[in-house]
N, C-alpha and C positions, 0 to 999 in steps of 0.2 A: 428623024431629025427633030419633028413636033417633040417626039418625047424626051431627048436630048436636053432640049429648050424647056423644057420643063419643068426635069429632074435640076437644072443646072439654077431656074428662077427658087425653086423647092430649097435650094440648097443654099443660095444665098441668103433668103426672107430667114432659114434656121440659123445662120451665122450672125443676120441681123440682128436677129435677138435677144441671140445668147452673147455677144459683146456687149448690147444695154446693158443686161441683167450685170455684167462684171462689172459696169459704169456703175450702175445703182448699188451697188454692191458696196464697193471703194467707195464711193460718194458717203454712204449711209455709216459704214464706219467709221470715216475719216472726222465725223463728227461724234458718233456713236461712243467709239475708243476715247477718248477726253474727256466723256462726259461721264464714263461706267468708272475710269483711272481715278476722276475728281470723287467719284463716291465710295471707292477703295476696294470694286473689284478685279482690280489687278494689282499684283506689288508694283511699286515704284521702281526695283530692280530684279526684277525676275532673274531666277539661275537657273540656267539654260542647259540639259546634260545628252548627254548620247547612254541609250542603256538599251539594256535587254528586259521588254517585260516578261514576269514572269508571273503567273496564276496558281495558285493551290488547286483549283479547277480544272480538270484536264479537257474539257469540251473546250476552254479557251485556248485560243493559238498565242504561243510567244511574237513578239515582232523586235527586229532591232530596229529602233524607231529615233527619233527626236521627242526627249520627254521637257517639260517646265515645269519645277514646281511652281504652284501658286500659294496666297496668299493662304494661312491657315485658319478656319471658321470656328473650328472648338467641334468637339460633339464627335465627329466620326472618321475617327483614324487617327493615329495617334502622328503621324509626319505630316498630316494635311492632305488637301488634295495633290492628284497631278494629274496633267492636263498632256497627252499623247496624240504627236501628229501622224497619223497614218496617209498613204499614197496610195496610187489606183490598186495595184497588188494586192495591199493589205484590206483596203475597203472590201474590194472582191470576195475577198476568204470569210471575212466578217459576214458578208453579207450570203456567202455561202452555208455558213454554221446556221445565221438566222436564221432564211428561210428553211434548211431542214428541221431545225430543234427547236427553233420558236425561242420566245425569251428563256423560258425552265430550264432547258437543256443547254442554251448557248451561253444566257449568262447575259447577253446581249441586250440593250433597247436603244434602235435606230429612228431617231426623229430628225425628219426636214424641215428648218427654220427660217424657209422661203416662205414667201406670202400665198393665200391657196392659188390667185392669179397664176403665178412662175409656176405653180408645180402641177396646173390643169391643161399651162401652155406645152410643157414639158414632157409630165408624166412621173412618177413616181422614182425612184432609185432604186428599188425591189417592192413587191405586193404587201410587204407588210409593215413598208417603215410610215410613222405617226408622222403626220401632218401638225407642227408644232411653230408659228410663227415667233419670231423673234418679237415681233411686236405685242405680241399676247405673251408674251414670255416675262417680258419688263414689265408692262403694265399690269400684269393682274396678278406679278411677282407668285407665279403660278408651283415654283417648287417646294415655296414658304407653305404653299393649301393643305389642309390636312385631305385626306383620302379620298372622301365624297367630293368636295367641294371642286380639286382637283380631275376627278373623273366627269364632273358636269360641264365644268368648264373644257377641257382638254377632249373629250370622248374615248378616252382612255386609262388604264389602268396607273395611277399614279407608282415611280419606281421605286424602286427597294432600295435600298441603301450600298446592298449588297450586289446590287446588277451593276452590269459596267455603261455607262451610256457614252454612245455614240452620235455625236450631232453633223448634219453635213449642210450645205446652205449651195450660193450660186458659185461663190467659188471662196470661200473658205474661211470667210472671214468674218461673216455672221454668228458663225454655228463656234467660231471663238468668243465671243459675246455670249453666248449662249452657254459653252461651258462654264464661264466666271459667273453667271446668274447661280448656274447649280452647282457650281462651289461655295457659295454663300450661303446656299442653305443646308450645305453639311455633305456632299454628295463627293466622292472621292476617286471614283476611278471615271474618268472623263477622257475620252476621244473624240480628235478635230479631223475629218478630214478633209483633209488640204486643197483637193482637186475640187471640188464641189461637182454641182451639177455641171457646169461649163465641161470641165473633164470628164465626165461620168458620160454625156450623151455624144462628145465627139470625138473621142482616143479609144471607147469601147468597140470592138466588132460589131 
């Protein structure tokens, strides 16, 4: 019974926190969104499509997804970016490819744009995804750095152009924020997913 009462206080203080987190979350874009719109990283009318991605890449998985294009940067690609919401499923698989292949082989770079707080209270999303705050992301306008500068600041490899990145936040609405930063700086193949951490720790087995 002690441990009943236990598991049951365990379980609530984890729900506690991760409904903040989707508070702060919502909160943080609700102002976030208007202020990124006012400085033109989002179009003013996004066209919204249903499609089948599809890769030249065979290590990448197709998904039938909800795709946006966004606004066009110049520089890399010639349609622009677009910005692909994935669900717990497709997260999974993504995250299945990374940790086997690593970025080289999957194609992949999985950053969380939680704050390190959320993601030390939490835990990771798999062993190898970059700790990349959203805040550090704006301010030190970190996709603009060239390579070095980028790797001191970030503790990682800055991306390729040609890698597909994957951003994921508390629940999904950050790590959108965060694709429009590296759509500005020319980055094209970008993925939201949707569930964030909120889903990832409490729908997963």
């Amino acid at each position: 019974m002690r441990f009943l009462c236990s598991s049951l206080s365990r379980t609530k203080e984890k729900l506690a926190f991760v409904g903040a987190q989707v508070f702060l979350a919502q909160h943080y874009s609700s102002t976030a969104f208007s202020a990124y719109r006012s400085r033109g990283y989002f179009p003013s009318s996004p066209v919204v499509v249903t499609t089948t991605t599809s890769s030249s890449s065979s290590t990448i998985r197709s998904f039938s997804t909800t795709s946006t294009m966004m606004a066009s940067v110049g520089g890399n690609g010639d349609d622009g970016p677009t910005l692909t919401h994935i669900g717990l499923e497709e997260m999974e698989e993504i995250i299945e490819d990374y940790e086997t292949g690593g970025r080289e082989d999957s194609g992949y770079i999985v950053m969380d744009v939680r704050e390190i707080h959320e993601i030390e209270s939490s835990g990771k999303v798999s062993l190898n995804t970059h700790t990349l705050p959203l805040s550090v992301i704006g301010q030190q306008e970190v996709f603009s750095l060239d390579d070095d500068e980028f790797e001191i600041i970030c503790g990682f490899t800055k991306p390729a152009f040609d890698e597909t990145l994957v951003f994921t936040c508390a629940a999904g609405i950050r790590s959108v924020n965060a694709c429009s930063f590296a759509a500005q700086s020319g980055y094209t193949k970008l993925v939201n997913y949707k569930g964030g951490a909120y889903e990832w720790f409490t729908r997963r087995p």
